[in-house]
C-alpha positions as CSV (number, residue, x, y, z in Angstrom):
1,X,-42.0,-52.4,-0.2
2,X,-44.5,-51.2,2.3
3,X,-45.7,-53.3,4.5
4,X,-50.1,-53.1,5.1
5,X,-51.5,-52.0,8.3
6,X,-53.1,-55.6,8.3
7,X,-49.8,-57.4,7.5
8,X,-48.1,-55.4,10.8
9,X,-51.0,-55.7,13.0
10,X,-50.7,-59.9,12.0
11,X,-46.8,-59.7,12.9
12,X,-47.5,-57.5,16.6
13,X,-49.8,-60.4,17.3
14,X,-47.2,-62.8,17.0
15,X,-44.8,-60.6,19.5
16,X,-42.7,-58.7,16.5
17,X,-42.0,-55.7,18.4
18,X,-40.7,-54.1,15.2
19,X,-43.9,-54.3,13.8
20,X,-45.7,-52.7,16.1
21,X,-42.8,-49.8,15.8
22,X,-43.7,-49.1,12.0
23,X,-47.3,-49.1,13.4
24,X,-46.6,-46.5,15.7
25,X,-44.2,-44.6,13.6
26,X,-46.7,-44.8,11.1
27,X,-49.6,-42.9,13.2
28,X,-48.1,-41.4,16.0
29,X,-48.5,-37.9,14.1
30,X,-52.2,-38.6,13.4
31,X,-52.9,-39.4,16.9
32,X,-51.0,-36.4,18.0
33,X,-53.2,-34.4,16.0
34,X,-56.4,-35.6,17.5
35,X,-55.6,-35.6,21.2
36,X,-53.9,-31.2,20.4
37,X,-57.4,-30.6,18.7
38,X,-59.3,-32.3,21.8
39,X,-57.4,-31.1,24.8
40,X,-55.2,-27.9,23.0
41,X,-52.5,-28.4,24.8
42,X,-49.5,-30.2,23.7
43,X,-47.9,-31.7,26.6
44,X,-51.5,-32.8,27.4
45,X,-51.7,-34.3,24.1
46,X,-48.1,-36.1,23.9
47,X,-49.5,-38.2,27.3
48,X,-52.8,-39.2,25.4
49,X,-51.3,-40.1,22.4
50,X,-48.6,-42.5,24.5
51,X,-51.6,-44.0,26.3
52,X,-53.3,-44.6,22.8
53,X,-50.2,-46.8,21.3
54,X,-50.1,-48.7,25.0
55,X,-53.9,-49.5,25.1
56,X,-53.5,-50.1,21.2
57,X,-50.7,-52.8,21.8
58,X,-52.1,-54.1,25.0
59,X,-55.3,-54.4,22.8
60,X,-54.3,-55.6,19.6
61,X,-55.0,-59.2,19.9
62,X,-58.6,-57.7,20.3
63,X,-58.7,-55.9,16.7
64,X,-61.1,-57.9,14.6
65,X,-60.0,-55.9,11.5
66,X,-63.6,-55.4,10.8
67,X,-62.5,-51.3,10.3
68,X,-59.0,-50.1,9.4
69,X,-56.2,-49.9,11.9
70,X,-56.8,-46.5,11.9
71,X,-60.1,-46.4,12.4
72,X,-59.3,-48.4,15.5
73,X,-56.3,-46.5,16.7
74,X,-58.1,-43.4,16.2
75,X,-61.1,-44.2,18.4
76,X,-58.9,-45.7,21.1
77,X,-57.7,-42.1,20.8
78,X,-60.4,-40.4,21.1
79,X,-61.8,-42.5,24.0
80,X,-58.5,-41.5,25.7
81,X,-58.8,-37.9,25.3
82,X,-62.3,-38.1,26.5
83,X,-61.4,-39.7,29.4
84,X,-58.1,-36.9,30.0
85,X,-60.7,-34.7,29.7
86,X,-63.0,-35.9,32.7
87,X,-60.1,-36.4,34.8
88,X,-59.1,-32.4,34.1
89,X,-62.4,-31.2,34.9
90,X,-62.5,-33.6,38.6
91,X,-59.3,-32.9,39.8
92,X,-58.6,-29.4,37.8
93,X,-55.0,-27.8,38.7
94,X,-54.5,-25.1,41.1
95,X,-51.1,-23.5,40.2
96,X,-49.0,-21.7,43.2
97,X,-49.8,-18.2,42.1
98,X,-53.4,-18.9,42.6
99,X,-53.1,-20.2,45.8
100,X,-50.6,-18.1,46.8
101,X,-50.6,-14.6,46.1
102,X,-50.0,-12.8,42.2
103,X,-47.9,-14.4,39.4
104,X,-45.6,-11.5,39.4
105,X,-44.2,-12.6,42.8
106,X,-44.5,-8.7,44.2
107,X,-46.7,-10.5,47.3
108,X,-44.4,-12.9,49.5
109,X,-45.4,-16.4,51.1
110,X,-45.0,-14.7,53.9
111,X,-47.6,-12.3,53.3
112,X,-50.0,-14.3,51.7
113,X,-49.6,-16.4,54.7
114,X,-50.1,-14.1,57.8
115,X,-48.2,-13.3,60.8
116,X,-45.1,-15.6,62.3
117,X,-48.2,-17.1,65.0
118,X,-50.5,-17.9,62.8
119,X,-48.5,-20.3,60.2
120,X,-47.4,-22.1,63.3
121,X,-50.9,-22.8,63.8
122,X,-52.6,-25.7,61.6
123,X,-56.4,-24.6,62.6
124,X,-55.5,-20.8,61.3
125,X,-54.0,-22.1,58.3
């Protein structure tokens, strides 16, 4: 027999780690699904939606159970894709090709970089 959201969320509280598990096992797909659709990129989303079950759990003896589990789970989720996404757009990624030179590696280091003198000096770099 199934055990309710509810009935889980109880046995977390008391520190039944197994619990939790069905919880997570349970949603992780869902949650998975709304951090690809916020930040459409997978890896991305697979970080957000293992921050969401940690906040969740470090949370839960906050749940009042006023709204589903779900409900609950799912705005923690969304509040952590929110926040992914501000941290994205303050410290965005350079990758090396942009710093560097082209992506199809026909420009060296080397080249990008200057003459021998001038990588040995910090202020020309």
């Amino acid at each position: 027999m199934e055990r309710s959201d509810a009935d889980l969320v109880r046995e977390a509280r008391r520190g039944d780690k197994d619990a939790f598990k069905e919880l997570v096992e349970r949603y992780q797909r869902k949650v998975m699904g709304i951090a690809v659709g916020m930040v459409h990129n997978p890896e991305d989303a697979m970080e957000i939606t293992q921050e969401t079950f940690v906040k969740a759990y470090e949370s839960l003896e906050g749940f009042k159970g006023e709204s589903s589990f779900y409900t609950w789970l799912y705005r923690i989720a969304v509040n952590r894709a929110i926040d992914f996404r501000r941290r994205a757009r303050r410290y965005p990624t350079i990758g090396l090709e942009d710093r560097f030179g082209s992506a199809d590696g026909k420009e060296s280091y080397e080249e990008v970089l200057g003459e021998e003198e001038g990588r040995n000096d910090p202020f020309q770099q």
